[in-house]
N, C-alpha and C positions, 0 to 999 in steps of 0.2 A: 613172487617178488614183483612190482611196481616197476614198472621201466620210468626214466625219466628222460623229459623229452628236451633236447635243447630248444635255443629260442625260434632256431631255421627251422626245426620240427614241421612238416604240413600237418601232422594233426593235434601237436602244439600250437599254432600258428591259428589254427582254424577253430580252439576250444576259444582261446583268446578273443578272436575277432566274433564268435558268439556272443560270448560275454556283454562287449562294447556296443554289440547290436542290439543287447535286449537294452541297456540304457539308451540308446538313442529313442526309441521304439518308445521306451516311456518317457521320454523326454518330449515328444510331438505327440502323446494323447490331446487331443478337441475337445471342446463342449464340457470340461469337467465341472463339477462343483467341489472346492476343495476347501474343508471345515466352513465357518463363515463367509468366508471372500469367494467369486466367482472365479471364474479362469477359463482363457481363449486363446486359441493359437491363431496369427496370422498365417495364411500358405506362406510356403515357399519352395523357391526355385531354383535346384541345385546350378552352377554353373556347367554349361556343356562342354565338351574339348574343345571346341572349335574357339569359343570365348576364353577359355583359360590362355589357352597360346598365343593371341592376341594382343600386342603390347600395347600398354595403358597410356593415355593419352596424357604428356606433364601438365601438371600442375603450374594456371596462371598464377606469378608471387600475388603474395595478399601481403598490404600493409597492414600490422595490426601491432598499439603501441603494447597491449600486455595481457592476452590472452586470458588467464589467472583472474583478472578486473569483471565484477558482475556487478548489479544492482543492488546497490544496500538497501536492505532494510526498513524499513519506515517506524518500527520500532519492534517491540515483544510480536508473536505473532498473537494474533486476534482471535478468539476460543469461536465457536461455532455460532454462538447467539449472536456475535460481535464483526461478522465480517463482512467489509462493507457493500451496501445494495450496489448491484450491479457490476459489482468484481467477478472476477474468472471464478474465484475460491467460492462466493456464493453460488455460481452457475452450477459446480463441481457440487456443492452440498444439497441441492433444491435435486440437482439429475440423483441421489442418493449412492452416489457410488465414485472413487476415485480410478481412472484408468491407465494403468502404470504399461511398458512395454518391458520386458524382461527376458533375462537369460531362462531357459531352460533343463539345461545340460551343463554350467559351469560350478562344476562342485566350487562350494565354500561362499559363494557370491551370489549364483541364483542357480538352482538345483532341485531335482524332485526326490525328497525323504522317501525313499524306498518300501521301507514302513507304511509308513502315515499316508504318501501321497501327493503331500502338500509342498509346494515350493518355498525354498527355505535359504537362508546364507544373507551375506552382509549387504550386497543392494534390497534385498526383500524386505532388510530391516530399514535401511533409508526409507524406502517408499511408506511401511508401513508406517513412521513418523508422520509423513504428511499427511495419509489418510487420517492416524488422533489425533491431528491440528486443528483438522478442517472439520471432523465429525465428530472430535472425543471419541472415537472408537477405530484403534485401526484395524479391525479386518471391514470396514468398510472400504474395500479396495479389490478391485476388476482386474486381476495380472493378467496379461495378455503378452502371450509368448512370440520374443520376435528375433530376426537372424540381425548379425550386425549391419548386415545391409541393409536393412530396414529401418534403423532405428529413425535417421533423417526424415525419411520419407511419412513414416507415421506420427510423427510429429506435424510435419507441414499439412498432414491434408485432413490433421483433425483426429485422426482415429489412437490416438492414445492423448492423454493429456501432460505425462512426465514420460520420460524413459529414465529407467535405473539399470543400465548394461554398461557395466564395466567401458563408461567410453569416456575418450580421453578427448581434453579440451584444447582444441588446436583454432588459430586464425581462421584458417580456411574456413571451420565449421560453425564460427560465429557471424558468420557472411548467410547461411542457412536458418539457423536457429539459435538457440537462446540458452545458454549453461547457470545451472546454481554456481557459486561460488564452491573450491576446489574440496570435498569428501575423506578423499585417499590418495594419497602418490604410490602409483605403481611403478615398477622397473619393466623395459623387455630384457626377456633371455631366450636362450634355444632351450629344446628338449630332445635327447636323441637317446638310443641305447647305452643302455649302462656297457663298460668297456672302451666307449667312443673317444677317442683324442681331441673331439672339439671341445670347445668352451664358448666358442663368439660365432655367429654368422659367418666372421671374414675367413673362419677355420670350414667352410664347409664348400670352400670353393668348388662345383662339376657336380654339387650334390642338389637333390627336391627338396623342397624346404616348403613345409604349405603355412598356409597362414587363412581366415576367415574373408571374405570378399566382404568390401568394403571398412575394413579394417587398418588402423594407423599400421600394424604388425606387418600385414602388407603391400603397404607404400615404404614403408622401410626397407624392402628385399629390392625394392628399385636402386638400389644403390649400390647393388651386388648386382653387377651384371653376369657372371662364373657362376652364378645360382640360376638353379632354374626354379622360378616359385609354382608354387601348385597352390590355387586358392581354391578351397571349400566353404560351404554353405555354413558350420559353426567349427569351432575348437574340434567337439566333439566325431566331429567327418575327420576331421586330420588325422584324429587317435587312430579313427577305424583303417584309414589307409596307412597311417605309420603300420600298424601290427599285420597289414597284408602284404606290408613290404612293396609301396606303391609310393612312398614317400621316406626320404632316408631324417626327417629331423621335423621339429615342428617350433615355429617361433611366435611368442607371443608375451603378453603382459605375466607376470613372475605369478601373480594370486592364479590364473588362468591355467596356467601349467602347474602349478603344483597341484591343482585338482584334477589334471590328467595323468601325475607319477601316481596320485593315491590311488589309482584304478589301473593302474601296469606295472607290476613291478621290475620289468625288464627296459623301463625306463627312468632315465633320471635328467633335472634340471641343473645344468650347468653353468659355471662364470659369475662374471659379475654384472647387475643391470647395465647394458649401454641405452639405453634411451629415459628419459624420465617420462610419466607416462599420469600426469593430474586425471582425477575424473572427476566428471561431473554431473549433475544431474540434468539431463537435456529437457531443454521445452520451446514452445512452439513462439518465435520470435517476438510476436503480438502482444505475447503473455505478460508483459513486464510485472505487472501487479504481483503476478503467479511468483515470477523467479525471486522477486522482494521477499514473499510470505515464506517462501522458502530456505532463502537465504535464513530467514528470523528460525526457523526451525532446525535450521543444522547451527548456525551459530549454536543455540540452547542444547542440543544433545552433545554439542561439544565441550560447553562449560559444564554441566551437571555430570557425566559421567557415564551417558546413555551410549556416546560416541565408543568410549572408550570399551566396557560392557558388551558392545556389538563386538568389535574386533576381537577381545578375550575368545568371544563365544566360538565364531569362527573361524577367523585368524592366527592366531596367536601358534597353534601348533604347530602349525606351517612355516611362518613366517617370523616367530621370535616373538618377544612380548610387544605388547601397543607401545608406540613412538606415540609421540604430544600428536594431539589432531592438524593438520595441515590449519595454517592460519587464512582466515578469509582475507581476501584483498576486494577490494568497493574501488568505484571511479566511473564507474560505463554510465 
């Protein structure tokens, strides 16, 4: 007879956090080539104790009349013959390749198909949009795997050209860089053990609560001072110390965790969104041309049904059926 193991089990405990290890493991493969498009991973640099425990310096307010406000458009985007000399998008087409920064690890948004290989889910489908804008062809496009804390940074110093990571569009961050007009509204929630009495953050008072460094999820746990937060390198580091029992709950954007219940089923996502949580496609402030041609291309997968199509694909099981695409708002 099979013994069954419960969840505190150590060698339940420890079949689990296998498991989560061998995704992480494929998730930070280097150098691949995957089908058409190329793909790279940035290093990175898990947080040490010493930095975790170290409380984060506040945040100067930033004025900002409406976050949501990007650069409209200048009209259809422009097909590849027709873009004009000496714009970013020509620079992007002549270098023969578009260079996105991306999740790795976030089932349903950016993710490595186990199978195949290939990184896959509803940012991978944004980006691959602007690579057929720009080239007629979207696996012309360079993924390059990066942590949330990076996303800023590889924006400003050049080394990706867009990011499509599930990131949300806050003041602060338009002081850095430069967002498409709004994609997706996400919600935060928690994720903890099925059985759990929480629902909200404010339920987890004395409890670890991790979240991604450099992440809105948590700057938010700043506000629960009765938490102690535990920040890791992705989503996917949280899973692996929730199931070591290193961390009692893990919070984050709603698309983000439900693609860590479909990998544990000894967890579950709880409550109702408390944070609204826009995203957008980031790029590098200079870009305005860029974020225009951009905008022209999510406007268009939004009216045609491309928008909607992507969400079905990956979405929808999850999260219920596609909602009307979030409306562009122009003004910057």
């Amino acid at each position: 007879m099979t013994a069954i193991l419960s969840r505190s089990h150590p060698a339940h405990r420890a079949r689990r956090t296998l498991t989560v290890l061998a995704v992480v493991a494929a998730a930070t493969l280097t150098g691949c080539t995957s089908g058409a498009y190329t793909e790279t991973t940035l290093p990175t640099a898990s947080p040490s104790p010493s930095s975790a425990a170290a409380p984060a310096a506040p945040a100067a307010p930033v004025e900002c009349a409406d976050p949501l406000a990007s650069y409209a458009p200048d009209g259809p985007p422009a097909g590849p013959d027709a873009l004009p000399a000496g714009s970013t998008m020509a620079e992007i087409r002549d270098r023969g390749r578009l260079i996105v920064g991306v999740s790795a690890d976030s089932m349903l948004l950016g993710a490595r198909n186990p199978v195949s290989g290939e990184l896959e889910g509803f940012d991978i489908d944004m980006a691959r949009l602007v690579a057929a804008a720009i080239f007629g062809d979207a696996d012309r496009v360079e993924l390059r795997v990066i942590t949330a804390a990076q996303r800023i940074g590889s924006l400003q110093d050049g080394t990706v050209d867009l990011v499509a990571r599930n990131m949300t569009i806050t003041c602060a961050r338009w002081q850095d860089i430069a967002f498409s007009a709004e994609y997706y509204r996400s919600g935060q929630k928690v994720l903890v053990p099925l059985g759990s009495d929480a629902t909200s953050l404010a339920d987890l008072g004395g409890r670890r609560v991790c979240a991604p460094a450099g992440s809105t999820s948590l700057t938010k746990l700043e506000e629960f001072t009765d938490i102690e937060a535990v920040p890791a390198a992705t989503h996917t580091d949280c899973l692996v110390r929730f199931q070591q029992g290193e961390v009692d709950a893990i919070t984050g954007d709603d698309t983000v965790l439900a693609g860590l219940a479909a990998q544990d089923p000894y967890a579950t996502v709880v409550g109702e969104a408390f944070t609204a949580e826009p995203y957008g496609l980031g790029m590098n402030a200079d870009d305005v041309d860029l974020v225009r041609f951009v905008n022209a291309v999510l406007d268009q997968a939004k009216a045609d049904g491309t928008w909607a199509a992507s969400y079905d694909r990956w979405l929808s099981a999850a999260l219920g059926p596609a909602p009307a695409p979030p409306a562009s708002v122009y003004g910057r």
